[in-house]
PLY file of the C-alpha trace (Angstrom):
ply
format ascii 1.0
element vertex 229
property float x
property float y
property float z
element edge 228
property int vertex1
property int vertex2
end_header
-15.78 -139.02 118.90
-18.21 -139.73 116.30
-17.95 -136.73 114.69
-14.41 -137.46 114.06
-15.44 -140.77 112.92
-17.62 -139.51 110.42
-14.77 -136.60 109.35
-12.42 -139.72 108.96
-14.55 -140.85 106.49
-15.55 -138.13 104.30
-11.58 -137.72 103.97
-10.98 -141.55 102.92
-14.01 -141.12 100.58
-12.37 -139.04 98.63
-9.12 -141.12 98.24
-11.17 -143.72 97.17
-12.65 -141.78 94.48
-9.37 -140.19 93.19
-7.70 -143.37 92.83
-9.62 -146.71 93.10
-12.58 -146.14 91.00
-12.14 -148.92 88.47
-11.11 -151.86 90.86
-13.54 -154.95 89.92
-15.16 -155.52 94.29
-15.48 -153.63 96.92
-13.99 -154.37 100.46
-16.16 -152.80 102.89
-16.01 -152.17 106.49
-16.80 -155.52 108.73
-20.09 -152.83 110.12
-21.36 -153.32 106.69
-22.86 -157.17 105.96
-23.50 -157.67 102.26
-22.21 -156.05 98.81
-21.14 -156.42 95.95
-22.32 -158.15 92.56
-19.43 -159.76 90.26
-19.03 -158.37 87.18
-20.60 -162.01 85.99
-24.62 -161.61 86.37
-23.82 -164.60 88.99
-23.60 -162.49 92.32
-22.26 -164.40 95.50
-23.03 -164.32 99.11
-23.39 -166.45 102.39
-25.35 -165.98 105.52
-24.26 -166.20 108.40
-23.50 -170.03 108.78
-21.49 -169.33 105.53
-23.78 -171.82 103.52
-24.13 -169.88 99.63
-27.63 -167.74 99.45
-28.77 -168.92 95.78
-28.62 -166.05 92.69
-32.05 -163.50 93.01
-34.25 -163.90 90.16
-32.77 -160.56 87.87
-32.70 -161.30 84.29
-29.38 -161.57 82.60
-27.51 -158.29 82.29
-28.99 -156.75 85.12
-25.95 -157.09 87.81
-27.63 -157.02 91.23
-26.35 -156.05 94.44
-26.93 -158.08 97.56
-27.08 -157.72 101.08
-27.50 -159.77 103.98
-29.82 -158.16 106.49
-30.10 -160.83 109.21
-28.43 -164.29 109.84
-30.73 -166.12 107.50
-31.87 -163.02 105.42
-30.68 -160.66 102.69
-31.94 -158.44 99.79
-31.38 -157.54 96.78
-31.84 -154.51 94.42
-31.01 -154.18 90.35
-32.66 -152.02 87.35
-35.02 -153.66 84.61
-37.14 -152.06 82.62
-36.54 -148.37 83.37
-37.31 -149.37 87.51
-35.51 -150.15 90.25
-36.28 -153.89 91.39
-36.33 -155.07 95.18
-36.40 -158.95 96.14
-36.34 -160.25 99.82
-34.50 -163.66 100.58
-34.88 -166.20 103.68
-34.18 -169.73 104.33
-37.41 -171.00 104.33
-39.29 -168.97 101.39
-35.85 -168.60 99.03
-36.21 -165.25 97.18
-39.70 -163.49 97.30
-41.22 -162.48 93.90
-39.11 -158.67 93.02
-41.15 -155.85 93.46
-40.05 -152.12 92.09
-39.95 -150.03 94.42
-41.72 -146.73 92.36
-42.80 -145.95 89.10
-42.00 -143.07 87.80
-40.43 -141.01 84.83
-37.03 -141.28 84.64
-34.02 -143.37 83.76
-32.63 -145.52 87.09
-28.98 -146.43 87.28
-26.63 -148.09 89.78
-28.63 -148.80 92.52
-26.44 -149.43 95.35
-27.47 -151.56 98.39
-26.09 -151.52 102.26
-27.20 -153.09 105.25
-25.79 -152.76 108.91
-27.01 -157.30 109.10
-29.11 -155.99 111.78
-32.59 -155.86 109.65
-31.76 -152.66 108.36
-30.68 -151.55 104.85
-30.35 -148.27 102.66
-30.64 -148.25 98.82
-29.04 -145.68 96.77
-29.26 -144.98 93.15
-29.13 -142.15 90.18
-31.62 -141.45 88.91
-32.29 -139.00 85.15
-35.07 -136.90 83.76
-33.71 -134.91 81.03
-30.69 -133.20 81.79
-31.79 -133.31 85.58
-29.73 -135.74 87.33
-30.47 -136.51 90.82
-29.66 -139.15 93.30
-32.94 -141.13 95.10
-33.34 -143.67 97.90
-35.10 -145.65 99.72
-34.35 -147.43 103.49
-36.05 -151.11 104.31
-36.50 -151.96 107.92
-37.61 -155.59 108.71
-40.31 -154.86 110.19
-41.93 -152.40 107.86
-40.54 -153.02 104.74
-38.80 -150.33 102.38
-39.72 -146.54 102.64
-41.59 -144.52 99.54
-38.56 -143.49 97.41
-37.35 -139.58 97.69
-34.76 -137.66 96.25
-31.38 -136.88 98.63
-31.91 -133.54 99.29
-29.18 -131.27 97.88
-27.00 -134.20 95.92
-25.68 -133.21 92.67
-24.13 -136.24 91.37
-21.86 -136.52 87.94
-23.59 -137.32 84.91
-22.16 -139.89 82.99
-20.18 -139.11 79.51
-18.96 -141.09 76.38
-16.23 -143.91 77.45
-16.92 -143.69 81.13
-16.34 -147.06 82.54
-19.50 -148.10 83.71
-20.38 -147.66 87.63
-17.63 -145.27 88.23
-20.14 -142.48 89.24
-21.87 -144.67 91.24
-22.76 -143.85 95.10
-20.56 -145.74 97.72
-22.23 -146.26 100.68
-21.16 -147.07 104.37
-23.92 -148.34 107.02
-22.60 -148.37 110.96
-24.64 -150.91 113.53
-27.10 -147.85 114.45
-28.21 -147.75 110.81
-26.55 -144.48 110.03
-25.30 -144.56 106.39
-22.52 -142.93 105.04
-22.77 -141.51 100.98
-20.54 -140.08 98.83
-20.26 -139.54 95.57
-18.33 -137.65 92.03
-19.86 -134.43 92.25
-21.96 -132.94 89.32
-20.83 -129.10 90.35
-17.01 -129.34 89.73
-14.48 -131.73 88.58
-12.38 -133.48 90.65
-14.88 -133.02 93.47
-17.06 -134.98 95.17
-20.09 -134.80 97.69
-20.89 -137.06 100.79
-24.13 -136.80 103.09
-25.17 -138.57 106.55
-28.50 -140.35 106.52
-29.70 -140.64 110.75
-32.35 -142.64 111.35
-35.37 -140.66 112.19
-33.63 -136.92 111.56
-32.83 -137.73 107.81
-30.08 -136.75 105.19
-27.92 -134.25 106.67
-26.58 -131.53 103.63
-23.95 -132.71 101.20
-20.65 -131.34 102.06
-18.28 -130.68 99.00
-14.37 -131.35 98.97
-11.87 -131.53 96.35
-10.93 -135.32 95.45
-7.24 -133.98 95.85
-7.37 -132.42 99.61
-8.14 -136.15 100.50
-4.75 -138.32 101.73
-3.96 -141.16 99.34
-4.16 -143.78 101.88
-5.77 -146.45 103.65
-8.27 -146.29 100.93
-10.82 -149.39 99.91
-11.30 -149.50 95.76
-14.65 -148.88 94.19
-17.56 -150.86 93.84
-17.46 -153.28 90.85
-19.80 -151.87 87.48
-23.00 -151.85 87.88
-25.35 -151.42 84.68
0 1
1 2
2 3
3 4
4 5
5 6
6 7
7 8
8 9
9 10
10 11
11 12
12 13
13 14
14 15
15 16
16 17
17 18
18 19
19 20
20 21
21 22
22 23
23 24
24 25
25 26
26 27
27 28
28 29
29 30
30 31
31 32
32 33
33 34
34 35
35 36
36 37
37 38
38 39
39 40
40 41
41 42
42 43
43 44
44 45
45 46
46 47
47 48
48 49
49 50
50 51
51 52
52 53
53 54
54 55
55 56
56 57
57 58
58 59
59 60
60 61
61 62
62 63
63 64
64 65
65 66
66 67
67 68
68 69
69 70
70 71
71 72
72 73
73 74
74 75
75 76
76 77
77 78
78 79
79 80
80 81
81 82
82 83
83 84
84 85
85 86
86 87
87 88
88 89
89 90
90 91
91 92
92 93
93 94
94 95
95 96
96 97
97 98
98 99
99 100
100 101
101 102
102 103
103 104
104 105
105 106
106 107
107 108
108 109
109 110
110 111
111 112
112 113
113 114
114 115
115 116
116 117
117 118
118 119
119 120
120 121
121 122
122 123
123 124
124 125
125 126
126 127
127 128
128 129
129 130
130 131
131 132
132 133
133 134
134 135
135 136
136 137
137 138
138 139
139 140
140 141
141 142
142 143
143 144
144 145
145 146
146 147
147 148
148 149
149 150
150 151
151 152
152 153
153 154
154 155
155 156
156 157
157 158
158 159
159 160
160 161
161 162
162 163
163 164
164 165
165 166
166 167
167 168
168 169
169 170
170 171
171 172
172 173
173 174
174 175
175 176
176 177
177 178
178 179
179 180
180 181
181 182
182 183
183 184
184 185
185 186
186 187
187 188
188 189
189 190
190 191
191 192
192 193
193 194
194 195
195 196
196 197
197 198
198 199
199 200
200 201
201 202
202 203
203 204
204 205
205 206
206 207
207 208
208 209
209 210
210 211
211 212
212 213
213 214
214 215
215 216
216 217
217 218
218 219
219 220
220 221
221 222
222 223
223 224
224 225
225 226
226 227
227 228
């Protein structure tokens, strides 16, 4: 049964990316607590006694995404300075100082953040050396923090070209209550492709498959995150 689940998925992914790439938020599943940043650097989001959690402390420009990880508890992730950014919220502290989670050589984009509400999350992003375009990640558990960064084996994600709207190649990502996460993304091997991989916790990234955007039903599709820069 969960295989089908999972095959259910892939197939919606790809009528999401065919045909609701440039819608301004994301609707995702009720398993998934957290999301999306405005187009506005002013990103919203309530915990669990639907009181507002206050803006993290990116600088203007950056467009953050949030999560909430726990009832009083939530994250969020953004790009500054050629790094991706991490900042921890709760009620009592507010938002913890933002720490990046590596430093390396490269050019970050899009970081996208999901969280199953249960203390775990998964952060997604692409990342560019060159002409080498990869996609990395890291996964935060409350208890330990986030993981050292490391590339998703086998992903091979579009690079971005001249009048692209901006965040349209970026990663969606699905999180179920066991904290397996669902990617998928515009594929950097063919057009009108894309690629999706399973993340389970303690096994790892399962290999991308590949499908072609059209063998994917038009329906019961959610639109596309809203642009991240």
């Amino acid at each position: 049964m969960r295989t089908r689940r999972w095959a259910a998925a892939l197939l919606v992914a790809g009528a999401a990316l065919a045909g609701c790439r440039d819608a301004a938020v994301e609707r995702q599943p009720t398993a998934v607590l957290g999301g999306t940043a405005p187009q506005a650097n002013v990103p919203t989001l309530s915990d669990a006694d639907g009181a507002a959690i206050p803006p993290p402390p990116a600088p203007a420009g950056a467009h953050p995404r949030l999560a909430r990880t726990a009832e009083g508890q939530a994250l969020a992730v953004w790009v500054h300075d050629r790094q991706v950014l991490a900042a921890t919220w709760n009620r009592a502290e507010g938002w913890v100082p933002a720490q990046a989670l590596e430093r390396i050589h490269g050019e970050p984009r899009e970081p996208q953040l999901v969280s199953n509400g249960q203390g775990v999350a998964m952060a997604v992003w692409h990342h560019q050396v060159g002409n080498i375009h990869s996609l990395r990640f890291s996964r935060f558990e409350a208890a330990t923090g986030w993981s050292v960064p490391d590339v998703l084996p086998g992903a091979l994600p579009k690079p971005a070209v001249a009048g692209m709207a901006p965040g349209q190649n970026a990663p969606r990502l699905e999180m179920d209550a066991e904290g397996n996460v669902l990617a998928r993304w515009p594929s950097g091997l063919r057009a009108n492709a894309f690629q999706a991989a399973r993340h389970v916790p303690g096994q790892g990234w399962e290999t991308p498959s590949s499908e072609p955007v059209a063998s994917a039903p038009l329906t019961s599709a959610g639109p596309a995150p809203a642009p991240e820069r």
